[in-house]
C-alpha positions in Angstrom: 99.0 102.0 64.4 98.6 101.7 60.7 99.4 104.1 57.5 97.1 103.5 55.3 98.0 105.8 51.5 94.8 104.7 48.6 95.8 105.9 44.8 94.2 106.1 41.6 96.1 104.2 39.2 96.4 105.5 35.3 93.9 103.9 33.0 95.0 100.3 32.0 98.5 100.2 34.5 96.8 97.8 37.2 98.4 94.8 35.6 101.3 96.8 35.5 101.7 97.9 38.7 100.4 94.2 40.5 103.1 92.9 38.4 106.0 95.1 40.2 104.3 94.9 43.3 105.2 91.1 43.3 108.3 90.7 42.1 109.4 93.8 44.7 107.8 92.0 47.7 109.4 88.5 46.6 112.9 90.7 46.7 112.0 91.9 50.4 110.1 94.9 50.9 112.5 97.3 53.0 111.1 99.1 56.1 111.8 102.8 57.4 112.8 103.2 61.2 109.6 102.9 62.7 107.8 101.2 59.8 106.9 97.5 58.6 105.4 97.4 55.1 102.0 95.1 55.7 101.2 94.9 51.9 99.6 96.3 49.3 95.8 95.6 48.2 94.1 96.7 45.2 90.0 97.1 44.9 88.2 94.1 43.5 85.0 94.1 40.8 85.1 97.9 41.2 84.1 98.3 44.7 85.8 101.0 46.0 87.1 104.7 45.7 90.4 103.4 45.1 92.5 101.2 43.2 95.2 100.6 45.4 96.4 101.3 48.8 99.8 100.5 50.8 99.5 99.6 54.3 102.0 100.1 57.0 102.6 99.4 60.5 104.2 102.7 62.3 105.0 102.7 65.6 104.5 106.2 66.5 104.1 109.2 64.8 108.0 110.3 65.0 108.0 107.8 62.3 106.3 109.9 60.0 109.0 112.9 60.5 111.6 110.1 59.8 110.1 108.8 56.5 110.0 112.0 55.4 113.8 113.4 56.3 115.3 110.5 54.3 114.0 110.7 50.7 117.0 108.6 49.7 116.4 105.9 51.8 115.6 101.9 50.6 111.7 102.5 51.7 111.6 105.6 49.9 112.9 104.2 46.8 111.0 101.3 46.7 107.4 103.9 47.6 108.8 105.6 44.3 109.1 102.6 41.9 105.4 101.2 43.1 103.8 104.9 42.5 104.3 105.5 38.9 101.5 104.1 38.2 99.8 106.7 39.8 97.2 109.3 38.8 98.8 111.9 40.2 96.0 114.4 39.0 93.3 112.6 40.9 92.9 112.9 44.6 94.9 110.0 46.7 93.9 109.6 50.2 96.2 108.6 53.3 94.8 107.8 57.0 96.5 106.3 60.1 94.5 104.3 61.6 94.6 103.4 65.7 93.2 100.1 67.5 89.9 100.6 69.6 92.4 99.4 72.5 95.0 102.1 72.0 92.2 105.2 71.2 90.1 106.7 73.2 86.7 107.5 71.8 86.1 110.0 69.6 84.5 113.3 70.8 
């Protein structure tokens, strides 16, 4: 299952914020139980809602509970550092997605 969180960066930060992005995942990116960071993306030529989304692998959604009881943790930091480039006043958007084999269908 996937955690998928999409942001709004502030006007003219992308560099920024790519810049961090890089030199944090060449340190290691650190997981929370239950999670492995899958990387973050940003939008290309302007296609998109978005400018940026982190991905994660969860493996249930007790995860979730656990990310959010820790707000000292590694994972927590490191989510802090890579979001001040945010637009906090715009919307951001966060989805977990499930594979077609582990879902049933909609309905």
């Amino acid at each position: 299952m996937q955690f998928v969180a999409r942001y709004h960066l502030l006007p003219g930060k992308a560099p920024e914020a790519r810049k961090l992005i890089l030199e944090k995942e060449k340190e290691g990116m650190p997981n929370a139980p239950g999670w492995k960071y899958l990387g973050t993306y940003f939008t290309s030529m302007g296609l998109g809602r978005f400018d940026m989304e982190i991905r994660s692998e969860i493996e249930n959604y007790a995860a979730i509970d656990a990310f959010r009881e820790d707000p000292d943790s590694p994972w927590m930091k490191r989510v802090r550092e890579i979001t001040k480039f945010v637009d906090w006043s715009r919307p951001i958007d966060m989805t977990i997605l499930r594979e077609a084999s582990e879902h049933s269908a909609l309905g």
